[in-house]
N, C-alpha and C positions, 0 to 999 in steps of 0.2 A: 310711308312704306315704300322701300324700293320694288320697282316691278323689273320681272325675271322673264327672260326667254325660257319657253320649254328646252331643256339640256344646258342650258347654263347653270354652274354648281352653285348652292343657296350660299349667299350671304351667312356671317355665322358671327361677325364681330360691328360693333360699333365705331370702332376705330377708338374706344375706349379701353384699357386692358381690363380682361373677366367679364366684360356687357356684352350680353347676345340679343342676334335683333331678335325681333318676333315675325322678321321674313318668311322662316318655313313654316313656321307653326301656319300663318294664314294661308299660305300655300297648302299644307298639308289638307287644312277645312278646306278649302277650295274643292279642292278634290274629289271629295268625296260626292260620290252619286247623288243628284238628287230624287231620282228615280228610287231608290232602298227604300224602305219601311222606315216610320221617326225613328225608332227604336232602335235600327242600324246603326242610320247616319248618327243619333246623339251618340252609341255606345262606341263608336267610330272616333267619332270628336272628342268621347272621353278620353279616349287610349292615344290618341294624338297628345294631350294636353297631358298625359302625366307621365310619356313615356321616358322626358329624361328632366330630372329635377332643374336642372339649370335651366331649362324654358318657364318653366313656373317662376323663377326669380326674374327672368328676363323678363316676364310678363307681369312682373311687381307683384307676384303672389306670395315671396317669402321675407319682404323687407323687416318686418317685423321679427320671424324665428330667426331669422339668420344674424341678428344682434346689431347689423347696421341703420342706423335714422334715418330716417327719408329727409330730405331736403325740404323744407317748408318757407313759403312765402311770408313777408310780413303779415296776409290775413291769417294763417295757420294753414293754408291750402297746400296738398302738394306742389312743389316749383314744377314747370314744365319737364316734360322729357324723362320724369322718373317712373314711369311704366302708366302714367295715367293714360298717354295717345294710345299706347300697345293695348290696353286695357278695351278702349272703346273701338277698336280695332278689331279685336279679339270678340268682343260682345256682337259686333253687327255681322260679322261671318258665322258665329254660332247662329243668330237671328237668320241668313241666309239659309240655315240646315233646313229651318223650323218653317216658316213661311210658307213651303207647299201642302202644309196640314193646318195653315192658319182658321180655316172655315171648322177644323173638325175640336177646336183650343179654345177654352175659358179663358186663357189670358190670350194678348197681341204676344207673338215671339220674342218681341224685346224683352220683355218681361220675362218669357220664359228663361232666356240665355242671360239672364242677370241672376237669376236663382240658380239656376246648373252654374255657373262659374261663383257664384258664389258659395255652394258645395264644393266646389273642389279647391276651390283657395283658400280652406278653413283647416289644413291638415294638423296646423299649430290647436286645435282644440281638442286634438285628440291625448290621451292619456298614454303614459308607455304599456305597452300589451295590448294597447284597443288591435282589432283590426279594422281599416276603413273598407270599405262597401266597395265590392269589385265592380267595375262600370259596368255591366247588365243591371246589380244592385241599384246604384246611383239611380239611372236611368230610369228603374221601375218605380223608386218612390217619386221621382220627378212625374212623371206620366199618370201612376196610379195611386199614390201616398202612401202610407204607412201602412192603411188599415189591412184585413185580408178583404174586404167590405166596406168600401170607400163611404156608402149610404148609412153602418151601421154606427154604433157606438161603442165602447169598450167595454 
């Protein structure tokens, strides 16, 4: 990841035509307070991360819907540099949101920020007409689940 003076304008190409880094986006997380409530800072990070579709792709969130193959190693792995570093980039600054509420979380933060980005890079599961869950939504089943009554049963 290139590191940015504050007022210096974000990076925004790979020197690739159509690849954007994932500069701002980790910038963007940066940012955010960690003084907020989780529930800010994640619904913050959400709206960071879905504000403009080309960061999702930059961030190898859409290789699949968007009809291009990803690059694969003779093991089957992705080949380097096709959004897996952004990816684990991407996961340890969500981790960063999470961490000052680690004492009060059933799972360690990495975990948490591997299940929140993996909600949001699923948009290809949705159906035409669904609507997906506005980031407060996201958020609360991340933190609270589904239930109304996380203790009950259905």
């Amino acid at each position: 990841m290139t590191e940015v003076s504050p007022g210096e304008p974000p990076e925004t190409h790979t020197g690739r035509p159509g690849q954007m880094t994932p500069d701002h986006i980790l910038r963007e997380l940066a940012s955010i307070p960690l003084d907020e409530p989780l529930p800010a800072r994640l619904t913050r990070a959400v709206d960071a991360l879905r504000a403009h579709p080309e960061r999702m792709s930059a961030m190898g969130g859409t290789p699949f819907t968007s009809g291009h193959r990803r690059r694969l190693t003779p093991g089957g792995r992705p080949a380097p540099g096709d959004g897996e570093t952004s990816m684990k980039a991407t996961r340890r600054a969500v981790s960063a949101l999470i961490e000052p509420d680690r004492a009060a979380l059933r799972l360690e933060p990495g975990k948490i920020s591997a299940v929140l980005l993996g909600m949001l890079f699923t948009p290809h599961l949705s159906r035409p007409g669904d609507t997906e869950p506005s980031p407060e939504e996201l958020v609360g089943i991340l933190l609270h689940g589904a239930l109304n009554d996380p203790w009950s049963t259905p």
